[in-house]
Backbone as XML, in Angstrom:
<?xml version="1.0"?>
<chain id="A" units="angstrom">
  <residue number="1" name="UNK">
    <atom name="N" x="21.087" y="-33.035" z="15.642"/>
    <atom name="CA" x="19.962" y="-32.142" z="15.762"/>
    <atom name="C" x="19.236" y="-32.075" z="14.419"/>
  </residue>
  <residue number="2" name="UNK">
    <atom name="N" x="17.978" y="-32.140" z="14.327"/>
    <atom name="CA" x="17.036" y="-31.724" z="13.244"/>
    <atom name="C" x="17.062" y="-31.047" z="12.573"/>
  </residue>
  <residue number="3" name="UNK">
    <atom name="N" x="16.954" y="-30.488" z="11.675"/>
    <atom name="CA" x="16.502" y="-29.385" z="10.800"/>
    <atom name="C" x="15.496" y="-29.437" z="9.850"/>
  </residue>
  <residue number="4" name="UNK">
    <atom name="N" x="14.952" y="-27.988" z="9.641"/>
    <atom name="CA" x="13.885" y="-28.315" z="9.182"/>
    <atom name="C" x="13.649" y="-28.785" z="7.636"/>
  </residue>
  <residue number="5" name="UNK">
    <atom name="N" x="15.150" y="-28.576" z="7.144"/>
    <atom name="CA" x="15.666" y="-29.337" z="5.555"/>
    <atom name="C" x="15.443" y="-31.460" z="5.434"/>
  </residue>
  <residue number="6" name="UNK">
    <atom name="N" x="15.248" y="-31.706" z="7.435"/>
    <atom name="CA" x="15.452" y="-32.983" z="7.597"/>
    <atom name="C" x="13.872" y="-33.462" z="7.803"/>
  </residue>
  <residue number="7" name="UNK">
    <atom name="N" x="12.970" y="-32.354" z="7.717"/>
    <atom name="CA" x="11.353" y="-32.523" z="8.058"/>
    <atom name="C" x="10.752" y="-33.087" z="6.545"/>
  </residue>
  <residue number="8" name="UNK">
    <atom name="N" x="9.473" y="-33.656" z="6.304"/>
    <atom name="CA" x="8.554" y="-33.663" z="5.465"/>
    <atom name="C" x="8.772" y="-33.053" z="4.494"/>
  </residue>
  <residue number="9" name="UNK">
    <atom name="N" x="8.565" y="-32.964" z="3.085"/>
    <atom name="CA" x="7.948" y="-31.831" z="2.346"/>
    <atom name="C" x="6.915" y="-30.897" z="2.665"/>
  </residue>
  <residue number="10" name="UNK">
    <atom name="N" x="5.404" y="-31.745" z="3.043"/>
    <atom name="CA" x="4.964" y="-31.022" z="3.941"/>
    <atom name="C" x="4.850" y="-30.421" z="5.057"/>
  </residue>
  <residue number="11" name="UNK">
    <atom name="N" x="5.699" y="-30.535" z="5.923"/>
    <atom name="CA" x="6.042" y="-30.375" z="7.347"/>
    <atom name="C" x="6.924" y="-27.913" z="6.748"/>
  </residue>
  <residue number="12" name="UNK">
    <atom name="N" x="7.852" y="-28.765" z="5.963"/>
    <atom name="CA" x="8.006" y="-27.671" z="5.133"/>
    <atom name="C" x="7.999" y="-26.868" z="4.423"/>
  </residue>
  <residue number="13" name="UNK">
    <atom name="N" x="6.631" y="-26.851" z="3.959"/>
    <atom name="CA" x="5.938" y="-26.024" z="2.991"/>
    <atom name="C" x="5.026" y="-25.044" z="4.163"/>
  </residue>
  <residue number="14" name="UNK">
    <atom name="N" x="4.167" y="-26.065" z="5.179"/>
    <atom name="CA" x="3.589" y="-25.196" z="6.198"/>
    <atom name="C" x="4.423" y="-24.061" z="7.258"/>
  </residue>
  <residue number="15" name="UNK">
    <atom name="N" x="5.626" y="-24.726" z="7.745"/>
    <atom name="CA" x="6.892" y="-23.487" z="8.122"/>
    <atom name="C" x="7.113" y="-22.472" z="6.966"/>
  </residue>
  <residue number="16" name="UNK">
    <atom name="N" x="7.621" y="-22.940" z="5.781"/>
    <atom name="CA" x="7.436" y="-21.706" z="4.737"/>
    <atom name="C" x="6.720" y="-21.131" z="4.644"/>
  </residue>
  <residue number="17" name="UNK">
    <atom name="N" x="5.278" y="-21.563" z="4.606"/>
    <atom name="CA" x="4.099" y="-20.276" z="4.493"/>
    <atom name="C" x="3.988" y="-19.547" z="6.056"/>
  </residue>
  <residue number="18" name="UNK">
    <atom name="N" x="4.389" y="-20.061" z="7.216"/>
    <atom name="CA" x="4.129" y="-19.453" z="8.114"/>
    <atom name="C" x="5.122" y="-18.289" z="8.030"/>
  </residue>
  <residue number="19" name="UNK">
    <atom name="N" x="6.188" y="-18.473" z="7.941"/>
    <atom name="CA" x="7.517" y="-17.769" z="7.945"/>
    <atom name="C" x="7.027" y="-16.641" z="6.947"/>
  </residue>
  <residue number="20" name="UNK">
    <atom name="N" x="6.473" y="-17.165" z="5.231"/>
    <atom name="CA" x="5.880" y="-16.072" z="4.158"/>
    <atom name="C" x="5.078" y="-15.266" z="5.268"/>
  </residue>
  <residue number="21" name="UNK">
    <atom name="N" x="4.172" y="-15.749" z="5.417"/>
    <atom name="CA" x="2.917" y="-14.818" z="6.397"/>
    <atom name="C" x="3.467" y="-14.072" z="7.055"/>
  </residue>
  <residue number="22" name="UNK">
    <atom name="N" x="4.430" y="-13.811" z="7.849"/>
    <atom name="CA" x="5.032" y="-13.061" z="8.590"/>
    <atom name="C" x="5.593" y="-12.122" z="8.131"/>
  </residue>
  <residue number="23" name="UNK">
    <atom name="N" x="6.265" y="-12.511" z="7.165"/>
    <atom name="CA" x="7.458" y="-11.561" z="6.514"/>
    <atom name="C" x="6.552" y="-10.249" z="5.759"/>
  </residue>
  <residue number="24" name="UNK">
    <atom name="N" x="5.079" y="-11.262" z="5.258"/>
    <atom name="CA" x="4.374" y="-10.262" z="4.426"/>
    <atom name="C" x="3.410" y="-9.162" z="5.689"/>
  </residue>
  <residue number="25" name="UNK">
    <atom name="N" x="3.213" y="-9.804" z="6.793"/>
    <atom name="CA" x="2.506" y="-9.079" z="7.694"/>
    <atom name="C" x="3.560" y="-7.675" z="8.256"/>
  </residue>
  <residue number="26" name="UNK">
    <atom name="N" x="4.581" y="-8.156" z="8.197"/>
    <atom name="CA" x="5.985" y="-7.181" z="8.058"/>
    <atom name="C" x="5.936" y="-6.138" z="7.485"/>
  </residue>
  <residue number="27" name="UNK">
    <atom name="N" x="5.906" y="-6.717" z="6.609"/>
    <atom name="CA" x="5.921" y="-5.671" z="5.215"/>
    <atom name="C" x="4.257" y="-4.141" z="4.903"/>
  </residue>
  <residue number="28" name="UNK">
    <atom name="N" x="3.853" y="-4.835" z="5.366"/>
    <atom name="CA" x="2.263" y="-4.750" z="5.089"/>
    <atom name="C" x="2.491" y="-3.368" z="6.597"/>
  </residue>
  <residue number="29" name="UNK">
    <atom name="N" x="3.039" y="-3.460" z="7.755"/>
    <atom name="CA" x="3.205" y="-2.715" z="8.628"/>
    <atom name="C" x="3.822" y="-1.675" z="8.784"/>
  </residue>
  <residue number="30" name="UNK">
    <atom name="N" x="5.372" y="-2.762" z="8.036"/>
    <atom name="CA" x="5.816" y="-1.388" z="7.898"/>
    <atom name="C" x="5.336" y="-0.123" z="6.778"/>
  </residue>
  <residue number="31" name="UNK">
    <atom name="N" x="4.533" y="-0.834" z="5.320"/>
    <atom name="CA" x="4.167" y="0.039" z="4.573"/>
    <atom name="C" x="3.127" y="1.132" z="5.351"/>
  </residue>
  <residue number="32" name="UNK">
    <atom name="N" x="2.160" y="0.405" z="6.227"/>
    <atom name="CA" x="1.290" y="1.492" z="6.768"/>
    <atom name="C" x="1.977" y="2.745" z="7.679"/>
  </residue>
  <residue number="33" name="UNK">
    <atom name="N" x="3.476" y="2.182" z="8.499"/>
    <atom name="CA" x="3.602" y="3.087" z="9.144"/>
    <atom name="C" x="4.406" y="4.081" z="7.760"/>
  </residue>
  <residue number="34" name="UNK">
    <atom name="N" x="5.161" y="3.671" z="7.234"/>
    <atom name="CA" x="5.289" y="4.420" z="5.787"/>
    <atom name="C" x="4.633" y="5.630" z="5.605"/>
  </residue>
  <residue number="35" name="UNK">
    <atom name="N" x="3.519" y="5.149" z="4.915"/>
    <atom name="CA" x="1.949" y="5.887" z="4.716"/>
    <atom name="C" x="1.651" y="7.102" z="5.665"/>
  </residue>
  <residue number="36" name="UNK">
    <atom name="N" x="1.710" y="6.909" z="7.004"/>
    <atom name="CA" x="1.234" y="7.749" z="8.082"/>
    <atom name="C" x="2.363" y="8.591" z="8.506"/>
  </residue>
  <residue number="37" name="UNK">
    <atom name="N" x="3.822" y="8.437" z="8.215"/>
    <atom name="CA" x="5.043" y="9.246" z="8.192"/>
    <atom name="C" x="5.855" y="9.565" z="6.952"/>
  </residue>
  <residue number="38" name="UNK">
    <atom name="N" x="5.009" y="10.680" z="6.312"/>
    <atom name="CA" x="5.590" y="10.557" z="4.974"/>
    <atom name="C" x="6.092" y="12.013" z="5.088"/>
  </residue>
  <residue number="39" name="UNK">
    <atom name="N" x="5.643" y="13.014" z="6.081"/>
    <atom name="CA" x="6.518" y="14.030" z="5.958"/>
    <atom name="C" x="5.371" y="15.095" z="5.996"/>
  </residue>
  <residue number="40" name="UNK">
    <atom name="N" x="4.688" y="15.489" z="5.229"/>
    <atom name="CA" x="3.591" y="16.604" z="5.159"/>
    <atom name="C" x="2.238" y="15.587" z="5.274"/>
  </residue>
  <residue number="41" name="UNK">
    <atom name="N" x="1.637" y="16.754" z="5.804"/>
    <atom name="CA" x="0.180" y="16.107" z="6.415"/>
    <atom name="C" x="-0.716" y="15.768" z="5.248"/>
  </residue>
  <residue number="42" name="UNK">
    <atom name="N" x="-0.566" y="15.882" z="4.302"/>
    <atom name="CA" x="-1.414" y="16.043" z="2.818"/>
    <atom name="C" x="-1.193" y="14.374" z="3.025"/>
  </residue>
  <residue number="43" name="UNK">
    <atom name="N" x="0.289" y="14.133" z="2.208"/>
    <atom name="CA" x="0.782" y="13.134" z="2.056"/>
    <atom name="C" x="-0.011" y="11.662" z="3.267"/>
  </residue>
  <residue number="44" name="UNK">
    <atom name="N" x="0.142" y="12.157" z="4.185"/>
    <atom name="CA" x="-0.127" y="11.138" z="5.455"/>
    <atom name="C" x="-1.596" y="10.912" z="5.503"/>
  </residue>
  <residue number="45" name="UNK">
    <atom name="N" x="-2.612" y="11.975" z="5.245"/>
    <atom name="CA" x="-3.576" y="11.662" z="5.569"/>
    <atom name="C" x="-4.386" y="10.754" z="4.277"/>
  </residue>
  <residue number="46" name="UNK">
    <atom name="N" x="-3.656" y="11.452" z="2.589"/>
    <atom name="CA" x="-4.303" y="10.533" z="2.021"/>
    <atom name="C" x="-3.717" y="8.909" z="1.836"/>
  </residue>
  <residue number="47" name="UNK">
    <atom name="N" x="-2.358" y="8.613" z="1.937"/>
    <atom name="CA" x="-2.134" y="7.676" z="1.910"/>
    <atom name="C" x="-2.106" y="6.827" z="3.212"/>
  </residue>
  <residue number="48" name="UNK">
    <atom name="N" x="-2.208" y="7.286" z="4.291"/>
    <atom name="CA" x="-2.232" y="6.449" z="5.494"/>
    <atom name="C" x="-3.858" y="6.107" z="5.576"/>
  </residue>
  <residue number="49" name="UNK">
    <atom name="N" x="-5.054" y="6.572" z="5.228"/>
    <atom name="CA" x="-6.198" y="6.356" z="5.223"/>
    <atom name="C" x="-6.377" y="5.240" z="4.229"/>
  </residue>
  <residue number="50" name="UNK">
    <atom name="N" x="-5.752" y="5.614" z="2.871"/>
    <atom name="CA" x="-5.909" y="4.351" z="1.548"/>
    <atom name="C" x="-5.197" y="3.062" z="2.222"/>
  </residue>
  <residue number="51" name="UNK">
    <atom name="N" x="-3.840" y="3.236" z="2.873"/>
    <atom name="CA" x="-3.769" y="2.352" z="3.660"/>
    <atom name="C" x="-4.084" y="1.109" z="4.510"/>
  </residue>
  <residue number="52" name="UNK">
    <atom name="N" x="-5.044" y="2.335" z="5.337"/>
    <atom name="CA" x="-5.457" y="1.309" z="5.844"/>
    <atom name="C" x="-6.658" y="0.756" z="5.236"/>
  </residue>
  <residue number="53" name="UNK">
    <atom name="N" x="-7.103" y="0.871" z="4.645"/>
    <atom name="CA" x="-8.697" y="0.457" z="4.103"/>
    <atom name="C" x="-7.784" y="-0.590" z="2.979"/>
  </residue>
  <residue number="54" name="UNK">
    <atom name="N" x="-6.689" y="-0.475" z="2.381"/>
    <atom name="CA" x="-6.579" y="-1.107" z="1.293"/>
    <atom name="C" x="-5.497" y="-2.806" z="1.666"/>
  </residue>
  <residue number="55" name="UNK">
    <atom name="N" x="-4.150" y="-2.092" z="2.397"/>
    <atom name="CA" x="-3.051" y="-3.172" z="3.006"/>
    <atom name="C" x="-4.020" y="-4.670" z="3.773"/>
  </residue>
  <residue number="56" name="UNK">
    <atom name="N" x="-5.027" y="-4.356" z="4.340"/>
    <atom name="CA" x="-5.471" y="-5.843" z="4.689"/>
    <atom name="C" x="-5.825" y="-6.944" z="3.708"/>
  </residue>
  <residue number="57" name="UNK">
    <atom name="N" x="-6.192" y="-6.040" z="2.437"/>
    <atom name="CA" x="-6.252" y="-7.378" z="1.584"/>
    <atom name="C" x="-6.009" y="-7.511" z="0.303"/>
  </residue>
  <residue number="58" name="UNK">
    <atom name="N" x="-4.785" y="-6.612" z="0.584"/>
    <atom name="CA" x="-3.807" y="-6.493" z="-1.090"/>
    <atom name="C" x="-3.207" y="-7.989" z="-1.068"/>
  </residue>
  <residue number="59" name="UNK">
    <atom name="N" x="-2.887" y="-8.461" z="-1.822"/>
    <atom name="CA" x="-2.100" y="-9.609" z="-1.981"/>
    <atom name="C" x="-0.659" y="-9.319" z="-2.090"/>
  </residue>
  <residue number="60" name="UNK">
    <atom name="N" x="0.202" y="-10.044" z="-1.907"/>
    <atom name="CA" x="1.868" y="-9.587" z="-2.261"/>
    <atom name="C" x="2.087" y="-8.938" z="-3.439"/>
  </residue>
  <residue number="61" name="UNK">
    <atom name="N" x="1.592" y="-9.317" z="-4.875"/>
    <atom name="CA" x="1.821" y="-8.602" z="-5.935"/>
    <atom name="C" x="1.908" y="-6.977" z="-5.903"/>
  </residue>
  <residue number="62" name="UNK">
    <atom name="N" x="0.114" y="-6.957" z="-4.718"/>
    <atom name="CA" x="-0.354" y="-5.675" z="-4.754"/>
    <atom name="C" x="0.793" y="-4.793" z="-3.991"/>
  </residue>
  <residue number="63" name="UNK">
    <atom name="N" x="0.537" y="-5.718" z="-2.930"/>
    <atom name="CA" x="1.932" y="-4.888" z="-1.831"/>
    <atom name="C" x="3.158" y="-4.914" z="-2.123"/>
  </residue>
  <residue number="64" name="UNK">
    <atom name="N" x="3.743" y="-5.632" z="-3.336"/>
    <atom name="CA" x="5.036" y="-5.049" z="-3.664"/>
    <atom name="C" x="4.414" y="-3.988" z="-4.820"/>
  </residue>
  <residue number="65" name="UNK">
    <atom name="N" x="3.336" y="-3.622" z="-5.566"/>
    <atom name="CA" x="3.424" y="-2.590" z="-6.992"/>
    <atom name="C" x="3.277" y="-1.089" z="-5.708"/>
  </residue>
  <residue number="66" name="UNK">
    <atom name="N" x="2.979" y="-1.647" z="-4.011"/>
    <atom name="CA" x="2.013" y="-0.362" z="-3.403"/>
    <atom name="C" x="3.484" y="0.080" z="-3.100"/>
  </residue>
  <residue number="67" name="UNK">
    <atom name="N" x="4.431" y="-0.501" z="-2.222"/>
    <atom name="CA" x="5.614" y="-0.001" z="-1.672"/>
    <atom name="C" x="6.613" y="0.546" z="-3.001"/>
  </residue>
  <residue number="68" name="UNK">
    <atom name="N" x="6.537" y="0.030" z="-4.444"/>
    <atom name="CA" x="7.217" y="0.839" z="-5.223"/>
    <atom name="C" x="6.797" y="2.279" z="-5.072"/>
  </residue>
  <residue number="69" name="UNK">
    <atom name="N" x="5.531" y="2.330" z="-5.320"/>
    <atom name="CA" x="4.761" y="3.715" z="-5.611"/>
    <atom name="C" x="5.181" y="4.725" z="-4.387"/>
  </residue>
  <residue number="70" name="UNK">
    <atom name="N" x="5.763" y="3.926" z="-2.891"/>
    <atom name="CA" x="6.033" y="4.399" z="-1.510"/>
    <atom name="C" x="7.222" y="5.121" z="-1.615"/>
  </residue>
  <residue number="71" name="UNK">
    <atom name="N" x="8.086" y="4.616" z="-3.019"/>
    <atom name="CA" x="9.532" y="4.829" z="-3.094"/>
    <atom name="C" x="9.494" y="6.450" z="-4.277"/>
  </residue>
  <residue number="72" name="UNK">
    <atom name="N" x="8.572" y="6.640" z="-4.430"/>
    <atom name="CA" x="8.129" y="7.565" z="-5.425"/>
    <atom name="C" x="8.064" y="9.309" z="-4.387"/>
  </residue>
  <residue number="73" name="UNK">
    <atom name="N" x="8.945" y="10.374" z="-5.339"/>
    <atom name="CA" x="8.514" y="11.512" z="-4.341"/>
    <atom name="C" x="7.040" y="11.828" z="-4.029"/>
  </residue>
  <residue number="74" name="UNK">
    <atom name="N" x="6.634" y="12.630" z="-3.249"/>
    <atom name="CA" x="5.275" y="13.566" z="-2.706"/>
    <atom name="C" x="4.839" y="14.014" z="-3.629"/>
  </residue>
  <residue number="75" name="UNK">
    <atom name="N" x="5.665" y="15.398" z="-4.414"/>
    <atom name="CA" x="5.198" y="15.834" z="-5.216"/>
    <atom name="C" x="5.028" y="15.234" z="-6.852"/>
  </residue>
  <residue number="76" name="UNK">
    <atom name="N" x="5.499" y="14.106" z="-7.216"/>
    <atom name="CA" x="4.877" y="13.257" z="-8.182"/>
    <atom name="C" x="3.831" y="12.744" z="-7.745"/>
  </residue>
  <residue number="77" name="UNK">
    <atom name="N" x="3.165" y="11.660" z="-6.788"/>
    <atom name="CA" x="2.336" y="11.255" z="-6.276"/>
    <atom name="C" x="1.186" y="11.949" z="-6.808"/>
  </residue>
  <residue number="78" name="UNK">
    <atom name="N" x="1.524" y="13.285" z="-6.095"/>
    <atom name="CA" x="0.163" y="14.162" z="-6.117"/>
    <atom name="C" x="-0.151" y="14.573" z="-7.403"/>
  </residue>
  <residue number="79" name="UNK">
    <atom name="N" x="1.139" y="14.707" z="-8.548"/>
    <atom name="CA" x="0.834" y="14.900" z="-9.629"/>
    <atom name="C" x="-0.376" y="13.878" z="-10.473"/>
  </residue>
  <residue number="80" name="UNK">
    <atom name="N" x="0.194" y="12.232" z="-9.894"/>
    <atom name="CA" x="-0.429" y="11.237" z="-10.252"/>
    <atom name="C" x="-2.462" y="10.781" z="-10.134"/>
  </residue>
  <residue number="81" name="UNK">
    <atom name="N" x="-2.072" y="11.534" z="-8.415"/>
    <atom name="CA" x="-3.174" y="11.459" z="-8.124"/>
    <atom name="C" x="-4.588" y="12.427" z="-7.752"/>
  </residue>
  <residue number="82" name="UNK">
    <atom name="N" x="-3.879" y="13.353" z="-7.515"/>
    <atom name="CA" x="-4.842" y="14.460" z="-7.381"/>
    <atom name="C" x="-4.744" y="15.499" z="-8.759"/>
  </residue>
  <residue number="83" name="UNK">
    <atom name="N" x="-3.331" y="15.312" z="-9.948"/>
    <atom name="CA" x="-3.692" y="16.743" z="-10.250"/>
    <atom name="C" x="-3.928" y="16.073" z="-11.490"/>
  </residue>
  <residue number="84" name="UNK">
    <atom name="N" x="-4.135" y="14.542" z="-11.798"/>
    <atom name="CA" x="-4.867" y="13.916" z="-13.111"/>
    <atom name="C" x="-3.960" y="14.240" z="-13.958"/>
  </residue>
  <residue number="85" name="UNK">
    <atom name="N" x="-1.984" y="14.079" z="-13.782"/>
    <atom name="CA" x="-1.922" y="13.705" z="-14.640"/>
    <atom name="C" x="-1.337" y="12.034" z="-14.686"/>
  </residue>
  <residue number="86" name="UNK">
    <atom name="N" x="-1.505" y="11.690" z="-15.457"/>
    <atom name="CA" x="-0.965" y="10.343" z="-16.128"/>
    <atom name="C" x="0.258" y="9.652" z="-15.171"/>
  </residue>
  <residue number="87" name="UNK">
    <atom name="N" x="0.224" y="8.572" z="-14.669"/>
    <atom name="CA" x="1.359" y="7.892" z="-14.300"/>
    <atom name="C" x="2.716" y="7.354" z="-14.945"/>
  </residue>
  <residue number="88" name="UNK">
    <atom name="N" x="3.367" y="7.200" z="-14.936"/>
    <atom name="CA" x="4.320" y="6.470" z="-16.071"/>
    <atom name="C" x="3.556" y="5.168" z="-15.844"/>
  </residue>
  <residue number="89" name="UNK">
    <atom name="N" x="4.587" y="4.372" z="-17.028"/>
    <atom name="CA" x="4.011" y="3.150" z="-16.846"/>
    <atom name="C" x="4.157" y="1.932" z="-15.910"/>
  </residue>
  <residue number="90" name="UNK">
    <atom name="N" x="5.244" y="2.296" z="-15.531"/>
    <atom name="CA" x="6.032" y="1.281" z="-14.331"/>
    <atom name="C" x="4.892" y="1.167" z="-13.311"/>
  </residue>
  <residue number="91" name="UNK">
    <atom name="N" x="4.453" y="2.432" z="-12.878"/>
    <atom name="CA" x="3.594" y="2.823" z="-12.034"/>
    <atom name="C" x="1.516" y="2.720" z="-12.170"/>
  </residue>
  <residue number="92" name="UNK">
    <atom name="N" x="1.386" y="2.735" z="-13.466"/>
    <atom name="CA" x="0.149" y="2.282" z="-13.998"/>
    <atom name="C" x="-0.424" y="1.196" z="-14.374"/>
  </residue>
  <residue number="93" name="UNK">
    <atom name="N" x="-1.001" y="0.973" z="-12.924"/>
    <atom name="CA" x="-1.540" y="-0.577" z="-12.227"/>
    <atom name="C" x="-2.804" y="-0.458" z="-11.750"/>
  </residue>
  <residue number="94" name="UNK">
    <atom name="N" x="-3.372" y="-1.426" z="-11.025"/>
    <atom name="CA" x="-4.136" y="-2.056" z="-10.588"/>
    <atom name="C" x="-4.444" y="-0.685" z="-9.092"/>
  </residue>
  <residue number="95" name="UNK">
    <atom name="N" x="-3.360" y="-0.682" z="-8.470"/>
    <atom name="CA" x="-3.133" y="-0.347" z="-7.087"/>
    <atom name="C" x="-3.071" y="1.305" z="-7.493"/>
  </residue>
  <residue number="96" name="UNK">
    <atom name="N" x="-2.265" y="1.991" z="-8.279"/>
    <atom name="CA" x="-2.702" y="3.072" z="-8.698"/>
    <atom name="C" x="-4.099" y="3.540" z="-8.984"/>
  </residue>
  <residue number="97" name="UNK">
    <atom name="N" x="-5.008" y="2.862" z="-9.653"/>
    <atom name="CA" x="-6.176" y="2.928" z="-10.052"/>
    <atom name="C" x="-7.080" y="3.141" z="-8.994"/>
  </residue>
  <residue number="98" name="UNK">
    <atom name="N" x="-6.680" y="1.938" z="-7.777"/>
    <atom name="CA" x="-7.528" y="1.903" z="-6.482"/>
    <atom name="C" x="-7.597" y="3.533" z="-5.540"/>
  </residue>
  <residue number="99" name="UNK">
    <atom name="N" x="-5.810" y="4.067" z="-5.693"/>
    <atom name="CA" x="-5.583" y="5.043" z="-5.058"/>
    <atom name="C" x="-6.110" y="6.234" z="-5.621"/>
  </residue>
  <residue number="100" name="UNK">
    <atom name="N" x="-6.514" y="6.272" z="-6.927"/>
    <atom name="CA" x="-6.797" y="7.684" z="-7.350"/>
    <atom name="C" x="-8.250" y="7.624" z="-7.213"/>
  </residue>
  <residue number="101" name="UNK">
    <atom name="N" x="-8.915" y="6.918" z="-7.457"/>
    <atom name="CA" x="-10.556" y="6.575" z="-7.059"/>
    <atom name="C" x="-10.612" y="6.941" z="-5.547"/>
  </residue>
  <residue number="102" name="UNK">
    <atom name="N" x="-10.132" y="6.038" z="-4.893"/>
    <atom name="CA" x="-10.004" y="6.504" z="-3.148"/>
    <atom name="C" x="-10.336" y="7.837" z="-2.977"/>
  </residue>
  <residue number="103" name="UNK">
    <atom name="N" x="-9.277" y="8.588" z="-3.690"/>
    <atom name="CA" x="-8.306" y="9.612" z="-3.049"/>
    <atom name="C" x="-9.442" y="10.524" z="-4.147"/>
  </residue>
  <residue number="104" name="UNK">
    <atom name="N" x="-10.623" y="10.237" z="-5.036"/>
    <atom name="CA" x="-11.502" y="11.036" z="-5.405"/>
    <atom name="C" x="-12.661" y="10.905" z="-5.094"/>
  </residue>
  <residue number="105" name="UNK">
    <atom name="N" x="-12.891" y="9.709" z="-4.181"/>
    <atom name="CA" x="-14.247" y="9.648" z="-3.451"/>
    <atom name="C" x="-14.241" y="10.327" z="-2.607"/>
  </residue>
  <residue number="106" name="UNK">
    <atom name="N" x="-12.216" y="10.255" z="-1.906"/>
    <atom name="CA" x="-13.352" y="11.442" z="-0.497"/>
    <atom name="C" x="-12.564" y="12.748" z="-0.517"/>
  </residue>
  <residue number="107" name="UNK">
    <atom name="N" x="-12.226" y="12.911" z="-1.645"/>
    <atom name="CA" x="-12.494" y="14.588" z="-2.172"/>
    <atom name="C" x="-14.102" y="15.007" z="-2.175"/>
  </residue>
  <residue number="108" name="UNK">
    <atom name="N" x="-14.692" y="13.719" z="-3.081"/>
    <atom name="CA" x="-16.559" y="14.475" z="-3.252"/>
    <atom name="C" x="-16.761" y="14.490" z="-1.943"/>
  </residue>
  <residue number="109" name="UNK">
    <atom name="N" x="-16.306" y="13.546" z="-1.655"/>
    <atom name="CA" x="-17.362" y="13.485" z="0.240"/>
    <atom name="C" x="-17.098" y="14.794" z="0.791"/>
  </residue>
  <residue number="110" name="UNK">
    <atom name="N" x="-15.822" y="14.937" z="0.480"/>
    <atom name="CA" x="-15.553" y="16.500" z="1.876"/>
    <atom name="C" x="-15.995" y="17.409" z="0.850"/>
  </residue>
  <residue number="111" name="UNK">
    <atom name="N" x="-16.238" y="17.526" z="-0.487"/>
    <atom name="CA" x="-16.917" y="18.856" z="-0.631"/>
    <atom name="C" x="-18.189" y="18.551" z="-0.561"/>
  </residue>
  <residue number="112" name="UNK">
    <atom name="N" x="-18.620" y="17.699" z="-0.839"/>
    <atom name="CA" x="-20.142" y="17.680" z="-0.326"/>
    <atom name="C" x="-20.631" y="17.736" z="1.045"/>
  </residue>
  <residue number="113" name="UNK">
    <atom name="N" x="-19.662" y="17.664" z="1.962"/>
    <atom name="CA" x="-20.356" y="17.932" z="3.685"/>
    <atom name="C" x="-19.661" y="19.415" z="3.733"/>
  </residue>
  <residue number="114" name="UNK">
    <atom name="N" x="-18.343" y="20.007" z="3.075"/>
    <atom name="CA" x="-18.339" y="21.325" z="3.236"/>
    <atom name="C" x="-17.100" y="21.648" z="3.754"/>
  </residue>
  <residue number="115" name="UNK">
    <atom name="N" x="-16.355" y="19.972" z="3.992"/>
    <atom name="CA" x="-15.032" y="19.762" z="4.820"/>
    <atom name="C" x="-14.117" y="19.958" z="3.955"/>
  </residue>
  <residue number="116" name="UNK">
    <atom name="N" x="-13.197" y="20.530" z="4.705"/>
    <atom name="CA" x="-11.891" y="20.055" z="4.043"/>
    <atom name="C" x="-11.243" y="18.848" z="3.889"/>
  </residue>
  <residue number="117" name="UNK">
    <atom name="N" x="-10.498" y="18.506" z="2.393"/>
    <atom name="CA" x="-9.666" y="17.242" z="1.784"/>
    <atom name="C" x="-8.586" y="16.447" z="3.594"/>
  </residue>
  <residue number="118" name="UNK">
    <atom name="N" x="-9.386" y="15.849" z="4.167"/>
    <atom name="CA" x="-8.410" y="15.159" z="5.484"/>
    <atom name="C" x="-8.776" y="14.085" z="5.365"/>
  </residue>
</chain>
């Protein structure tokens, strides 16, 4: 019987990336459902929204610095991101940067229509 160690180089580089693609579409899913079950509604609505606007076209780097930050409590998060202060450094990236901008655009938006932070 075959294997795919007995295929092409190329034959096996295209199974590897298909197999990568998957694993990362995985990942990328489970981070969103992550995001949207994090426990308090604060939590869910701002990160399941950054979520989704952001997971379609983070790259792996991004989506492994996003799922560290996933492994991080609530109430640091919010320290990070809403109450301005400072991240450590492990955590002060690219993907942090994206989330606190996000997560202060549509603060203005909802006080400027009059809404509440959802």
């Amino acid at each position: 019987m075959e294997t795919i160690a007995d295929r092409p180089a190329e034959i096996r580089a295209v199974v590897s990336d298909h197999f990568h693609g998957d694993d990362f579409d995985i990942r990328r899913r489970r981070a969103l459902f992550r995001c949207w079950n994090r426990g308090t509604q604060e939590s869910d609505l701002i990160l399941g929204s950054f979520a989704e606007t952001f997971l379609p076209v983070f790259n792996s780097s991004q989506l492994e610095r996003f799922e560290a930050l996933l492994e991080c409590t609530d109430p640091d998060l919010f320290d990070w991101v809403l109450g301005g202060y400072p991240p450590p450094p492990e955590h002060d990236h690219d993907v942090m940067r994206l989330l606190r901008e996000f997560s202060a655009r549509r603060h203005r938006a909802s006080k400027q229509s009059g809404q509440l932070l959802t």
